[in-house]
N, C-alpha and C positions, 0 to 999 in steps of 0.2 A: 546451610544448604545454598541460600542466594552466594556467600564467596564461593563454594567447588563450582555454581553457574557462572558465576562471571570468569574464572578460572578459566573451567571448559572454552568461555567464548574468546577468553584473549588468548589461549591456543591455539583455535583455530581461526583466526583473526591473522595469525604471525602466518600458520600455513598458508592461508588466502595470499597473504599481501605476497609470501614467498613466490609462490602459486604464478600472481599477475605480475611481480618482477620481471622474468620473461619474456612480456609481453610488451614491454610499456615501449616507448621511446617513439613507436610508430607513428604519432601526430604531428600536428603542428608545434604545440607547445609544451614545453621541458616539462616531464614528468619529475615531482619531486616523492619524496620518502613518504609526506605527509598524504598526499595523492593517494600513495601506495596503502599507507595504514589507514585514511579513509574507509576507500573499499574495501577493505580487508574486514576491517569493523562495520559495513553495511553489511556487506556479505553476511557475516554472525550472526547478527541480527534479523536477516533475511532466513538465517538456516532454523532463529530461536521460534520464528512467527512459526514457519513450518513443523516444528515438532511443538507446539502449542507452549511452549515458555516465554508466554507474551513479558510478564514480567520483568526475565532477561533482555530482551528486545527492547522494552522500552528503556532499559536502563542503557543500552546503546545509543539507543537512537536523540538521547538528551542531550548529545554533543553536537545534533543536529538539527531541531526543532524546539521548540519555545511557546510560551502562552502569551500571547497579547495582554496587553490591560485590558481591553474587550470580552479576554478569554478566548481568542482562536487560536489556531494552531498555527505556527508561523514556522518556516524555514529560516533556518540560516544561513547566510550570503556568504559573511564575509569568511576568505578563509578556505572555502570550499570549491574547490573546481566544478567545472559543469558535468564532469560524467560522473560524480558524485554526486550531485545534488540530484541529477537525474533518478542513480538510485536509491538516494533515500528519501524520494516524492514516490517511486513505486513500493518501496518496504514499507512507508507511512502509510500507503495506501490500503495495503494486504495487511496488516494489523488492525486497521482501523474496521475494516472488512470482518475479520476472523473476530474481534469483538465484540461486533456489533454496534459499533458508535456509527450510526447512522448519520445523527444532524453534524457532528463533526467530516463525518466519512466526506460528506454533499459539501460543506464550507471548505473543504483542503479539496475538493477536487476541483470548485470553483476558482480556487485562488491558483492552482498550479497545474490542472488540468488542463487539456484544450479537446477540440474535436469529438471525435468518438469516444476518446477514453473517459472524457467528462461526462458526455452525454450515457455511458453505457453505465457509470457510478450511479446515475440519476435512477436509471431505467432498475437495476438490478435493490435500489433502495426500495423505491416505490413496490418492487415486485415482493421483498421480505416483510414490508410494511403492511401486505394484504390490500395494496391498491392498486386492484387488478386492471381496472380497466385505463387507469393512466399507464400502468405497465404495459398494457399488452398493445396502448397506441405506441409510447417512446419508442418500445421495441419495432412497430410498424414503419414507425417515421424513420428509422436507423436502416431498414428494409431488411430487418433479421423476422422475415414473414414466419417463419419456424417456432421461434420464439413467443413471437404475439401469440400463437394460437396453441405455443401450451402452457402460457399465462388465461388465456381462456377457458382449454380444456381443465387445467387444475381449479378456477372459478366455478366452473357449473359442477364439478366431482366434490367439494367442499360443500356446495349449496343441495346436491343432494346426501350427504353424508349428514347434515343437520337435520334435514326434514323441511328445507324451508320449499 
């Protein structure tokens, strides 16, 4: 079963890289093949998170991330162009997400994260976590006011749902 997945994925891996061939040359710097089969292989890996064949995806994404001797989640540098890396810090993202690996989700958004998009990992953990009321400030402090208060409204609907 895992070889017809990985199968499926280097198919449409070839279609992608086909796909973005087209496309390439437009930048600064020479686009090479490897570039090409990069994102091709994010791409798949990006299609596996989205139909829930995390397993598939991770087994992609191993040609891009790593475990520290600490045990974090580490990207890899060398090798890898920047509009690759870009997307396999957002597909690492949206796996780790769709999993539920929370304390890792928060440590990779820390290390490669910046701005908003770090600070919304924070906010959106905290909120799955059932800590509504750091949720419903982060979400305040980010001025997503909509947010905060239906992190709120879903805390007072839980605390009458119990009894408490």
């Amino acid at each position: 079963m895992v070889s017809h997945a990985r199968t499926a994925v280097a198919v449409l891996a070839l279609a992608v890289a086909a796909a973005l061939g087209g496309c390439e040359g437009r930048g600064i710097t020479p686009v090479t093949q490897g570039d090409i089969d990069d994102r091709g292989r994010l791409h798949a890996a990006q299609r596996a998170v989205q139909l829930g064949e995390y397993a598939v995806a991770e087994a992609v994404l191993t040609d891009f991330v790593y475990r520290s001797e600490k045990g974090e989640l580490k990207l890899r540098y060398w090798g890898v162009s920047s509009k690759s890396r870009k997307l396999a810090i957002d597909v690492v993202s949206q796996l780790l997400w769709e999993t539920g690996r929370d304390e890792t989700s928060i440590q990779f958004a820390d290390d490669y994260l910046s701005g908003d998009e770090r600070k919304t990992v924070h906010c959106r953990v905290a909120e799955r976590q059932r800590r509504f009321d750091e949720a419903s400030a982060c979400w305040n402090e980010m001025g997503h006011l909509d947010r905060s208060e239906r992190v709120i409204r879903t805390k007072a609907a839980l605390k009458i749902l119990r009894g408490d």
